[in-house]
PDB file of N, CA, C and O in Angstrom:
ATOM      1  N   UNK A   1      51.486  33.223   1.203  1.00  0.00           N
ATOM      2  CA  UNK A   1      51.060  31.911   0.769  1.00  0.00           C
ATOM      3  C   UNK A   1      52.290  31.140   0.268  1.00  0.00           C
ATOM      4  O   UNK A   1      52.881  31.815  -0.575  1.00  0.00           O
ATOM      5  N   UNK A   2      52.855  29.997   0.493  1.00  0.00           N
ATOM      6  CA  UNK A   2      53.582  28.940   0.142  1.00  0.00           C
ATOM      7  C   UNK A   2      53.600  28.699  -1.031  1.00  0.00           C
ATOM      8  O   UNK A   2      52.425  28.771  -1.388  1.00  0.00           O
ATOM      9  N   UNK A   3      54.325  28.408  -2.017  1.00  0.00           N
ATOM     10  CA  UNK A   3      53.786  27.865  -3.304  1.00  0.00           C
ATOM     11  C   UNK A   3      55.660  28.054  -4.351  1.00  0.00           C
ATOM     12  O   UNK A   3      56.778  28.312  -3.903  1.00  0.00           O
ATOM     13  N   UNK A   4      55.271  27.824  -5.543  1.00  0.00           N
ATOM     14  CA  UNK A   4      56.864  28.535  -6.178  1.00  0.00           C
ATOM     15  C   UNK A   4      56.432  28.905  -7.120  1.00  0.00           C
ATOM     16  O   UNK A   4      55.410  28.441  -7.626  1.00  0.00           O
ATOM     17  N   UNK A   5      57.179  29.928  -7.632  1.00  0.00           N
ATOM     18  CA  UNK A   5      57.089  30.992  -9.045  1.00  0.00           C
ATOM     19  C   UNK A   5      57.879  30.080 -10.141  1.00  0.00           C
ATOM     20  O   UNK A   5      59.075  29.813 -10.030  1.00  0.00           O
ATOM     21  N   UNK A   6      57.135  29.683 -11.107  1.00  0.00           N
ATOM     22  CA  UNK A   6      57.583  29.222 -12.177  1.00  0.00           C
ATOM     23  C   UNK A   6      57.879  30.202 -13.184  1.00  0.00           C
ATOM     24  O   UNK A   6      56.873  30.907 -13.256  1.00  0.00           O
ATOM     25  N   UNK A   7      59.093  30.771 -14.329  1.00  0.00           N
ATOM     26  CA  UNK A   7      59.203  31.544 -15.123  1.00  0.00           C
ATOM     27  C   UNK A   7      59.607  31.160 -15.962  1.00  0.00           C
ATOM     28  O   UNK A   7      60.237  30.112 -15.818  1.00  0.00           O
ATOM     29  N   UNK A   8      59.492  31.830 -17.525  1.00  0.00           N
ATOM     30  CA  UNK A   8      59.587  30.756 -18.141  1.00  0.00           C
ATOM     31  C   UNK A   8      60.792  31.531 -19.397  1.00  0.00           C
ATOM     32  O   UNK A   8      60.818  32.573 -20.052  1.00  0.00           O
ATOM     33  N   UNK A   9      61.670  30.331 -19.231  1.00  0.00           N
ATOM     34  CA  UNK A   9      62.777  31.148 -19.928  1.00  0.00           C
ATOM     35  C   UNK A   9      62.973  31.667 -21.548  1.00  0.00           C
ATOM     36  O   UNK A   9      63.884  32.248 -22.139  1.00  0.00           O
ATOM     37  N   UNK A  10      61.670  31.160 -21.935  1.00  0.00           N
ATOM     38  CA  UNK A  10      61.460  32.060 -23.009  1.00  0.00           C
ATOM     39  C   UNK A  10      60.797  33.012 -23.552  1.00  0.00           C
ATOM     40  O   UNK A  10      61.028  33.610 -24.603  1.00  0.00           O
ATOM     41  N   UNK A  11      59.634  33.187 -22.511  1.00  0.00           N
ATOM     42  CA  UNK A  11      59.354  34.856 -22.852  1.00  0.00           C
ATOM     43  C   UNK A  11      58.947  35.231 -22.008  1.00  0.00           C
ATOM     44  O   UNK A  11      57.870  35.826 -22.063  1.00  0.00           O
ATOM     45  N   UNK A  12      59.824  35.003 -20.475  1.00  0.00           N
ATOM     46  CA  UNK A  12      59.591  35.448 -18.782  1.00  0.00           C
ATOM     47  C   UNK A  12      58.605  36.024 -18.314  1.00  0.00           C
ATOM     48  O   UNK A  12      58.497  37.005 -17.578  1.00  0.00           O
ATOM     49  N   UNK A  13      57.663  35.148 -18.929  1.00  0.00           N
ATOM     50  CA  UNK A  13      56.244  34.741 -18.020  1.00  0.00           C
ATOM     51  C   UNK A  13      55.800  34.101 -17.209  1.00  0.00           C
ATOM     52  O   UNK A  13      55.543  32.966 -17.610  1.00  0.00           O
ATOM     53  N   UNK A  14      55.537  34.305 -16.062  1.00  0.00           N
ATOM     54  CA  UNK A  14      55.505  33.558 -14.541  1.00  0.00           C
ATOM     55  C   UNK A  14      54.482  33.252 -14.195  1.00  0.00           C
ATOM     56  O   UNK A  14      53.580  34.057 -14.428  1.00  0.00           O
ATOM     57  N   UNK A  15      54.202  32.231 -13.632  1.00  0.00           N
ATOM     58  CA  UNK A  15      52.873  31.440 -12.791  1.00  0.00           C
ATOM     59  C   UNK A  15      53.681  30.893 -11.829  1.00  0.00           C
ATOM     60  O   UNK A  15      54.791  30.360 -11.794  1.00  0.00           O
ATOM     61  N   UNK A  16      52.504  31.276 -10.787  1.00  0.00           N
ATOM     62  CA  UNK A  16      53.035  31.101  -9.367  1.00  0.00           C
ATOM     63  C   UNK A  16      51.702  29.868  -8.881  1.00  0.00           C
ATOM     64  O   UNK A  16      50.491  30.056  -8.998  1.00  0.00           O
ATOM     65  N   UNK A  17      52.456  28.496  -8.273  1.00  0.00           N
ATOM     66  CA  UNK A  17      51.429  27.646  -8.129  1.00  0.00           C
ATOM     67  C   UNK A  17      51.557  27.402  -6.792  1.00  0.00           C
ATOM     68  O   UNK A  17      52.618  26.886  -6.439  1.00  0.00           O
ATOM     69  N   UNK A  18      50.572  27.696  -5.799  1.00  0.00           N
ATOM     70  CA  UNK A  18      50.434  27.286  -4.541  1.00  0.00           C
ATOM     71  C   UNK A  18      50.886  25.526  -3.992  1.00  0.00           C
ATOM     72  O   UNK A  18      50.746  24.441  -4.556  1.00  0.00           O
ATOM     73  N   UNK A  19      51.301  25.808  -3.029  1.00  0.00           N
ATOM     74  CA  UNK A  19      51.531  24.360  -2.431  1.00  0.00           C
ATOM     75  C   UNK A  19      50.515  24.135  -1.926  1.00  0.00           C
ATOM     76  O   UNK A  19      50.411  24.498  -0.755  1.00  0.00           O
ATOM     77  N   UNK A  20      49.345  23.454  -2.569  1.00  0.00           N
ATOM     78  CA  UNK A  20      48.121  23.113  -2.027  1.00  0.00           C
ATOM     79  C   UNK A  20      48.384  21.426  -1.440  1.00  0.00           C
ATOM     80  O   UNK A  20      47.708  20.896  -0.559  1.00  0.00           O
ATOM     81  N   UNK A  21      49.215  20.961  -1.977  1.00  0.00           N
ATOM     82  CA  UNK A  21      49.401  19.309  -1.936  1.00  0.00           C
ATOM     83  C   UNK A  21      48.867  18.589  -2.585  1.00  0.00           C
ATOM     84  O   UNK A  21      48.742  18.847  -3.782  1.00  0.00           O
ATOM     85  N   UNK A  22      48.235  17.153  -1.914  1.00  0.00           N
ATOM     86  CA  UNK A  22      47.634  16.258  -3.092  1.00  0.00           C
ATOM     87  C   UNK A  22      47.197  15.082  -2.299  1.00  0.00           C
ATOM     88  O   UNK A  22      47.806  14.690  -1.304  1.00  0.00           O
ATOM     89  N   UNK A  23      46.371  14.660  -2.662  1.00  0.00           N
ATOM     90  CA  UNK A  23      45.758  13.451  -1.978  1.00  0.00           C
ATOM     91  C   UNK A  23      45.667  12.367  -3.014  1.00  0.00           C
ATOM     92  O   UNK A  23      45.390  12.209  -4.203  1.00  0.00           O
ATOM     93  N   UNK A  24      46.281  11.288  -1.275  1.00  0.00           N
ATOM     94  CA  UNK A  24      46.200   9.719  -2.066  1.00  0.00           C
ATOM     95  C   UNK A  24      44.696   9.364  -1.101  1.00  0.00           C
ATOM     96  O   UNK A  24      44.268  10.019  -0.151  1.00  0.00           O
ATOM     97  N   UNK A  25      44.283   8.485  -1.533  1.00  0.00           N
ATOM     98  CA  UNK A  25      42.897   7.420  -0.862  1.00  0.00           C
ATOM     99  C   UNK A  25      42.454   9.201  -0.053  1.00  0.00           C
ATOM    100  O   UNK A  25      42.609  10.323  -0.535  1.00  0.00           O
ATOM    101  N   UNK A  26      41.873   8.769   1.326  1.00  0.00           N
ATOM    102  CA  UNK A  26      41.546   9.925   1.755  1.00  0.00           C
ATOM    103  C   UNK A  26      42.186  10.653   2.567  1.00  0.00           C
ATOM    104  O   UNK A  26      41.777  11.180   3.601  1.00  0.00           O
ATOM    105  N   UNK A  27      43.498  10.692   1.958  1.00  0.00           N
ATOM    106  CA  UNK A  27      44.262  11.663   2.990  1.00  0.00           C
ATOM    107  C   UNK A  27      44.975  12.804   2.073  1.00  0.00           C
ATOM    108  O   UNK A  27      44.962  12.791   0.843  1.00  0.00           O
ATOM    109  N   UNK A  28      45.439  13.542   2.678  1.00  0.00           N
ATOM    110  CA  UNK A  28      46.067  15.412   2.224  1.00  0.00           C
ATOM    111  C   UNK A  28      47.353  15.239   2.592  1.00  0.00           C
ATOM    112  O   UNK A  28      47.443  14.934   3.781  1.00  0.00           O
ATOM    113  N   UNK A  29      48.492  15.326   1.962  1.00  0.00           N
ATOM    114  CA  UNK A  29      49.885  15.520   2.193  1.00  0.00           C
ATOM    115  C   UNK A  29      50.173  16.248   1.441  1.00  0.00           C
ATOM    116  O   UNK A  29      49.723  16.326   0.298  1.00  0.00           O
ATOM    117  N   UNK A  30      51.306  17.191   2.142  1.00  0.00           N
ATOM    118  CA  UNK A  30      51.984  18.071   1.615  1.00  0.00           C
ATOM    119  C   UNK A  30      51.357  19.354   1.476  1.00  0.00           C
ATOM    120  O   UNK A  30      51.860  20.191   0.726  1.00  0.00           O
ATOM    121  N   UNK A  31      50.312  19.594   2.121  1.00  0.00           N
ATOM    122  CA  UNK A  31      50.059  20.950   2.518  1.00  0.00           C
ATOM    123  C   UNK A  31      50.357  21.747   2.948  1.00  0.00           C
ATOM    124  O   UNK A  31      50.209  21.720   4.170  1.00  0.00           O
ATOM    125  N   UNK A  32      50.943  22.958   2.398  1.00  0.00           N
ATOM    126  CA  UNK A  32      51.938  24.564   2.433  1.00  0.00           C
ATOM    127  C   UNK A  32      52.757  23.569   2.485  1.00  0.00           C
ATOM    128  O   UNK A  32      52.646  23.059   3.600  1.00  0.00           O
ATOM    129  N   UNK A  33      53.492  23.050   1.884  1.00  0.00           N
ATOM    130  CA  UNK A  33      54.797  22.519   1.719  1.00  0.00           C
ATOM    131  C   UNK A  33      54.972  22.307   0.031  1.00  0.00           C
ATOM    132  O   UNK A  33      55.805  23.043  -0.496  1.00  0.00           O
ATOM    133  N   UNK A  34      54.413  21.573  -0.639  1.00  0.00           N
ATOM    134  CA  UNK A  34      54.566  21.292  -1.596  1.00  0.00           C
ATOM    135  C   UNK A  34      53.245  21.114  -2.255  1.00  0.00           C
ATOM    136  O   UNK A  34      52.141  21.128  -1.710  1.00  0.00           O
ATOM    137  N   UNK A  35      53.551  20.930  -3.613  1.00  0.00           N
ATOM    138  CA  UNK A  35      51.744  20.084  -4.744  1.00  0.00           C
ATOM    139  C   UNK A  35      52.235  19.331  -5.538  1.00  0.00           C
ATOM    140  O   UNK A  35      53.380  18.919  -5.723  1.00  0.00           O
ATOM    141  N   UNK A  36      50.947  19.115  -6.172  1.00  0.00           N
ATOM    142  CA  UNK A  36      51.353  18.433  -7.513  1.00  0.00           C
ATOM    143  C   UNK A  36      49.877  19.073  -8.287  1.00  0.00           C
ATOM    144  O   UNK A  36      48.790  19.389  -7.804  1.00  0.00           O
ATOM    145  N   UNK A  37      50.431  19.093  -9.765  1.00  0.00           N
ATOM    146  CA  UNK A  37      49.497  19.718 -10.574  1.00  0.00           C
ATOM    147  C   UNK A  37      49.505  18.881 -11.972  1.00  0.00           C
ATOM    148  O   UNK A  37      50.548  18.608 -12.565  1.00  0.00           O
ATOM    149  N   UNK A  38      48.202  18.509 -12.422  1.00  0.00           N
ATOM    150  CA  UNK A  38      48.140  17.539 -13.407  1.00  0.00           C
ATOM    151  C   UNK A  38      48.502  18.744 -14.792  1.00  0.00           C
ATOM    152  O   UNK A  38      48.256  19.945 -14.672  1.00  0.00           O
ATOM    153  N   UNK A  39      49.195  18.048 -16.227  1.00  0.00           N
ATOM    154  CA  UNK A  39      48.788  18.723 -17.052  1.00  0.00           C
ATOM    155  C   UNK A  39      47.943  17.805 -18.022  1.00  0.00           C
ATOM    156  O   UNK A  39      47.357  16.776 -17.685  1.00  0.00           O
ATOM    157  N   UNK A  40      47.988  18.411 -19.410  1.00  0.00           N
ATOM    158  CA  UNK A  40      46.993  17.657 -20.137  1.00  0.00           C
ATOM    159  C   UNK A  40      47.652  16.937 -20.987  1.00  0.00           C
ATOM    160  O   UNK A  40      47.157  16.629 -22.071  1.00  0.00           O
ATOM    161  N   UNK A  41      48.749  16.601 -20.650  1.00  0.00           N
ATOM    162  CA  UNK A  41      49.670  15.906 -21.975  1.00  0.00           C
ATOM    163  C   UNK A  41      49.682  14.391 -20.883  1.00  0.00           C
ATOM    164  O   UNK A  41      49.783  14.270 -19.662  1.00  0.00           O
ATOM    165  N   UNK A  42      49.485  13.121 -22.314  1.00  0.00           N
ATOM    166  CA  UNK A  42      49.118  11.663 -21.539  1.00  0.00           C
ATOM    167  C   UNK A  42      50.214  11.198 -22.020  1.00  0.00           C
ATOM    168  O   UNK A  42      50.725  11.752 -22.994  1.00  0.00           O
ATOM    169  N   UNK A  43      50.877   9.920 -21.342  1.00  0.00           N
ATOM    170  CA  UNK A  43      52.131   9.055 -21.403  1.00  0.00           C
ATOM    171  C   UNK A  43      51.257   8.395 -22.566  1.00  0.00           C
ATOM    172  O   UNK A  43      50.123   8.805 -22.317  1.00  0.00           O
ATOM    173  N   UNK A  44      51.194   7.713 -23.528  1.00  0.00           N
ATOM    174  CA  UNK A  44      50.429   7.427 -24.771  1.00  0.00           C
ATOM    175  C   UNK A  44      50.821   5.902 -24.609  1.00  0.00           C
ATOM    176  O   UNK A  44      50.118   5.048 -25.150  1.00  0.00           O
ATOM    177  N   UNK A  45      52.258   5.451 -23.656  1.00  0.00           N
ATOM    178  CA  UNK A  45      52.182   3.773 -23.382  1.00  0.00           C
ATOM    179  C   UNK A  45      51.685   3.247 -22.080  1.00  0.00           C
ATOM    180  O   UNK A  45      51.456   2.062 -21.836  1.00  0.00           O
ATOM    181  N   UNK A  46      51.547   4.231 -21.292  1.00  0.00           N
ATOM    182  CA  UNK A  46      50.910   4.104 -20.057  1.00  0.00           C
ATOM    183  C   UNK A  46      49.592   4.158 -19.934  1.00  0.00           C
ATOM    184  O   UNK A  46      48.873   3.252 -19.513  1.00  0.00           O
ATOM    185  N   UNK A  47      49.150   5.581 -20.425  1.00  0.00           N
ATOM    186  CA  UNK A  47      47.545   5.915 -20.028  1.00  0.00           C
ATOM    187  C   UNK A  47      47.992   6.853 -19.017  1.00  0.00           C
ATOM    188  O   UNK A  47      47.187   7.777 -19.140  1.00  0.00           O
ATOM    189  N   UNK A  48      48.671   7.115 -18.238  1.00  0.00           N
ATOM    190  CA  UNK A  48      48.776   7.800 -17.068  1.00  0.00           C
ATOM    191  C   UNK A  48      49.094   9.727 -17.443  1.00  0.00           C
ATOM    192  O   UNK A  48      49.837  10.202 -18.302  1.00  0.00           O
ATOM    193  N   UNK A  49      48.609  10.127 -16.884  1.00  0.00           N
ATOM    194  CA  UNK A  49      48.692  11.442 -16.882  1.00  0.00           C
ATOM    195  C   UNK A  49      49.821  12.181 -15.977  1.00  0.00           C
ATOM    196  O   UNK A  49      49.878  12.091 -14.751  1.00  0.00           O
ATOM    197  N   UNK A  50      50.865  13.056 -16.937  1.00  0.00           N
ATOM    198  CA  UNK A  50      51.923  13.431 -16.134  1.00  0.00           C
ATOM    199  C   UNK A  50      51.591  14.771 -15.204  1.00  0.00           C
ATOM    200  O   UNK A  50      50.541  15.403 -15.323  1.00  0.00           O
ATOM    201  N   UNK A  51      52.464  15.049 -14.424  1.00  0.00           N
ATOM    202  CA  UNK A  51      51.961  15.935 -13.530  1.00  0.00           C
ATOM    203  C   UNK A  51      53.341  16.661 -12.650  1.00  0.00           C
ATOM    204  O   UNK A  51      54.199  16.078 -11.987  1.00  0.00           O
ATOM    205  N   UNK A  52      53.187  18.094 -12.917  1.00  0.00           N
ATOM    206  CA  UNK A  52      54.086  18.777 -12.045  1.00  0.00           C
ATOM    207  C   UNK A  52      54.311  18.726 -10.909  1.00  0.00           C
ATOM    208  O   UNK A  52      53.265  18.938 -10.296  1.00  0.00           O
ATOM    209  N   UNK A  53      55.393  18.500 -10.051  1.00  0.00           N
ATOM    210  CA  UNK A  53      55.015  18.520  -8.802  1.00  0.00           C
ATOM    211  C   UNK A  53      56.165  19.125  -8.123  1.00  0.00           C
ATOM    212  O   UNK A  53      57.090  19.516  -8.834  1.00  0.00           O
ATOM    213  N   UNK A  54      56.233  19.245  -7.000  1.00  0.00           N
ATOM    214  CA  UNK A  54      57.166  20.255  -6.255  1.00  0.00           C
ATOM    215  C   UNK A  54      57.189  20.031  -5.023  1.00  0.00           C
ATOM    216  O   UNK A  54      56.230  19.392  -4.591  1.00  0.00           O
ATOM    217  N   UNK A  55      58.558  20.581  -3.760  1.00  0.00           N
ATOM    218  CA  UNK A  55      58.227  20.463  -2.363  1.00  0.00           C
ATOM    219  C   UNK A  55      59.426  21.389  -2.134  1.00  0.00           C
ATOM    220  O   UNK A  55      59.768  22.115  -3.069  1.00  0.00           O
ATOM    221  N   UNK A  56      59.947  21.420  -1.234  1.00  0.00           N
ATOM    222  CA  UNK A  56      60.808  22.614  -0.522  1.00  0.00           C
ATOM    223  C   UNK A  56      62.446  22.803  -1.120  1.00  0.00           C
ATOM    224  O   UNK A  56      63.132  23.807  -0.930  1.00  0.00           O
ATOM    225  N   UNK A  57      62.922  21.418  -1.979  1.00  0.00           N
ATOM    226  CA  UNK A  57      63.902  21.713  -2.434  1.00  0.00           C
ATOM    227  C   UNK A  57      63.442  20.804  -3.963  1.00  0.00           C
ATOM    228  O   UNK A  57      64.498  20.606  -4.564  1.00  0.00           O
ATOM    229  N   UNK A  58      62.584  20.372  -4.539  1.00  0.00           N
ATOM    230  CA  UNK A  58      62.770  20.076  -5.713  1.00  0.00           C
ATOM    231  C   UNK A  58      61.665  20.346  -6.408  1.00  0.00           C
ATOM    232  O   UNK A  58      60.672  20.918  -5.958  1.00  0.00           O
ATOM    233  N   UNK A  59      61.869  19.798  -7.903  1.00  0.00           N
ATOM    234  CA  UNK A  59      60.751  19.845  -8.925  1.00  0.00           C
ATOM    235  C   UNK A  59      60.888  19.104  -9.743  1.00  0.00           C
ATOM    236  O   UNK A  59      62.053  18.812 -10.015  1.00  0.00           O
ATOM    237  N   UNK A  60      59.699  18.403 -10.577  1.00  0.00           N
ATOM    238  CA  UNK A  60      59.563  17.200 -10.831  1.00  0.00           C
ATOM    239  C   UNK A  60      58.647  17.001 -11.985  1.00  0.00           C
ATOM    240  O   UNK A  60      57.707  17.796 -11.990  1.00  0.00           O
ATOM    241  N   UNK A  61      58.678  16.059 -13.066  1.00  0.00           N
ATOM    242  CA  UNK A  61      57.459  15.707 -14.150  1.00  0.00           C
ATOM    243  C   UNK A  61      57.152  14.593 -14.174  1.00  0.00           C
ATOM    244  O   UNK A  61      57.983  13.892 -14.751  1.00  0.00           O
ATOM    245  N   UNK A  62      55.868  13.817 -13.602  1.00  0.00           N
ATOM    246  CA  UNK A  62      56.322  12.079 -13.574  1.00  0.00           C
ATOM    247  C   UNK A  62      54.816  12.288 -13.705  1.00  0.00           C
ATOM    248  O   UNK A  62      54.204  13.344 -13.541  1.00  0.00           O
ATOM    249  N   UNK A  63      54.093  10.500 -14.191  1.00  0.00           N
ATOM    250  CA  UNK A  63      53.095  10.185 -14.754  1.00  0.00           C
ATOM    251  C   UNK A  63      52.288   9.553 -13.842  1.00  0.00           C
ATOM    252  O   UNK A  63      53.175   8.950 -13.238  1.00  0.00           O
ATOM    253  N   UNK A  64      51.527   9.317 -13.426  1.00  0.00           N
ATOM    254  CA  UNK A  64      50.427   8.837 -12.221  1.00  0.00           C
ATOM    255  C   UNK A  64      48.937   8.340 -12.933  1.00  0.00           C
ATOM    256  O   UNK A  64      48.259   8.780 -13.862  1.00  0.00           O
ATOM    257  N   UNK A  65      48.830   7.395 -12.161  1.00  0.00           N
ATOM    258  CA  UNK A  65      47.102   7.450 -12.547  1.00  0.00           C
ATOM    259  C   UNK A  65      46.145   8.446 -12.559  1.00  0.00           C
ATOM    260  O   UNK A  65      46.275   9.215 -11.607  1.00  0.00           O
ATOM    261  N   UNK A  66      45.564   8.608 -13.030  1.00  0.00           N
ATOM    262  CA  UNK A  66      44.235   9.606 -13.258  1.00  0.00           C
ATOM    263  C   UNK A  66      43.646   9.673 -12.396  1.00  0.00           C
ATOM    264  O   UNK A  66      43.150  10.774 -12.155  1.00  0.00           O
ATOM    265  N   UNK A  67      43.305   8.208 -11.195  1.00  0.00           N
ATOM    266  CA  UNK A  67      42.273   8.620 -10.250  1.00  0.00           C
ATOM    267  C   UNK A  67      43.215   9.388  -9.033  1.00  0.00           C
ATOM    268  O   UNK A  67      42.503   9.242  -8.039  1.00  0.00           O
ATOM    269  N   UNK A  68      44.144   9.949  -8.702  1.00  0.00           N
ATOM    270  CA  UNK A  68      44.940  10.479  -7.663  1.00  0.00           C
ATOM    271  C   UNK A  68      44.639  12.020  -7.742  1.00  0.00           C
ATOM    272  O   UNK A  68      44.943  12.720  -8.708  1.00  0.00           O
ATOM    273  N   UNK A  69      44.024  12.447  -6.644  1.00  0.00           N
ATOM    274  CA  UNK A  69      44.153  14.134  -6.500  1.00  0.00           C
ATOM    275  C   UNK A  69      45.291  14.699  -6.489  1.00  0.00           C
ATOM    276  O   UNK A  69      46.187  14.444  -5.685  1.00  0.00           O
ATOM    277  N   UNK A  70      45.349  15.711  -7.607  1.00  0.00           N
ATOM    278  CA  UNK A  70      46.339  16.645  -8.253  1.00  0.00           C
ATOM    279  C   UNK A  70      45.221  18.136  -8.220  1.00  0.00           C
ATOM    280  O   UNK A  70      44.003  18.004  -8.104  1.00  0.00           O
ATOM    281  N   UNK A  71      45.812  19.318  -8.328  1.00  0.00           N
ATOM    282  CA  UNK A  71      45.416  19.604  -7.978  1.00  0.00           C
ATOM    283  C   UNK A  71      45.364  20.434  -9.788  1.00  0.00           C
ATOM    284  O   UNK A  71      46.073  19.828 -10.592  1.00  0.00           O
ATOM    285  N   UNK A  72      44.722  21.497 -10.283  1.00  0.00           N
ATOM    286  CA  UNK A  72      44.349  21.610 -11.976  1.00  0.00           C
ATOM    287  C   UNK A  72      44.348  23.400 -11.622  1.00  0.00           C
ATOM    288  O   UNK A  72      43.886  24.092 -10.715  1.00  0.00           O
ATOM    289  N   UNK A  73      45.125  23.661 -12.870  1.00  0.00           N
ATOM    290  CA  UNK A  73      45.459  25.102 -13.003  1.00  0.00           C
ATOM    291  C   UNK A  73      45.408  25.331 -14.322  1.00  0.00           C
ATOM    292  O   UNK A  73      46.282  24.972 -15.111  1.00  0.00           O
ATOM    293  N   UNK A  74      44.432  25.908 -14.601  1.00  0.00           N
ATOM    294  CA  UNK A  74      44.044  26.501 -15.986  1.00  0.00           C
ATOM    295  C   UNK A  74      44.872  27.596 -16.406  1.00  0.00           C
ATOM    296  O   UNK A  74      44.619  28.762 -16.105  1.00  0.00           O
ATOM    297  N   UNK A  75      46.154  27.131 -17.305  1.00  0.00           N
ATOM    298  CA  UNK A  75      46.730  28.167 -18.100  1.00  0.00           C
ATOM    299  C   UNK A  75      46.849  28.026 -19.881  1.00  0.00           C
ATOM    300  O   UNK A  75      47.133  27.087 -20.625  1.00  0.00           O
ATOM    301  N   UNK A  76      46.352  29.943 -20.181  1.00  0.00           N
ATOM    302  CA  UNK A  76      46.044  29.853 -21.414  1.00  0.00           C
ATOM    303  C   UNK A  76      47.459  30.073 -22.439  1.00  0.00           C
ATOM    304  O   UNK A  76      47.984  31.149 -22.725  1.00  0.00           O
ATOM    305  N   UNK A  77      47.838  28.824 -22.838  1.00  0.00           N
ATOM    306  CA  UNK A  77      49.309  29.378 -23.763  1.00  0.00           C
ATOM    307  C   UNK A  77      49.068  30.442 -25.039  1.00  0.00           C
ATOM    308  O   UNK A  77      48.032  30.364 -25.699  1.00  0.00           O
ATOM    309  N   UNK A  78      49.647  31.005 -25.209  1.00  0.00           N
ATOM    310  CA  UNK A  78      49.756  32.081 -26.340  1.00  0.00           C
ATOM    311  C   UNK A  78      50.233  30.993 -27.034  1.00  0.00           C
ATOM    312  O   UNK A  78      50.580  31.113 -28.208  1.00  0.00           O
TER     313      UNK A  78
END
């Protein structure tokens, strides 16, 4: 499966997030290539919700509207 291993350099714990992609209006891009994954932290002057995202050579944190498919990965922080 496509996707990248995130680890985390302070207590090298890894989540691995599939390149599922993401949809604008009704279309799917970036499937097995890349995603994007919303988290729960909000730009507080925007309104917009930031969101991880990724593709074959980069990685990324930027803020988007709420109504855009991202794709949601439930992780429990210690």
């Amino acid at each position: 499966m496509n996707g990248r291993l995130f680890t985390s350099n302070i207590n090298g714990a890894s989540l691995f997030l599939p390149a599922a992609g993401w949809r604008y209006d009704s279309s799917l891009y970036g499937s097995s290539s890349g995603g994007r994954y919303w988290s729960r932290t909000l730009d507080s002057s925007t309104g917009y919700a930031f969101n991880l995202g990724f593709d074959s050579g980069n990685v990324y944190w930027s803020g988007n509207e709420r109504n855009l498919g991202r794709s949601v990965r439930a992780v429990r922080v210690p």
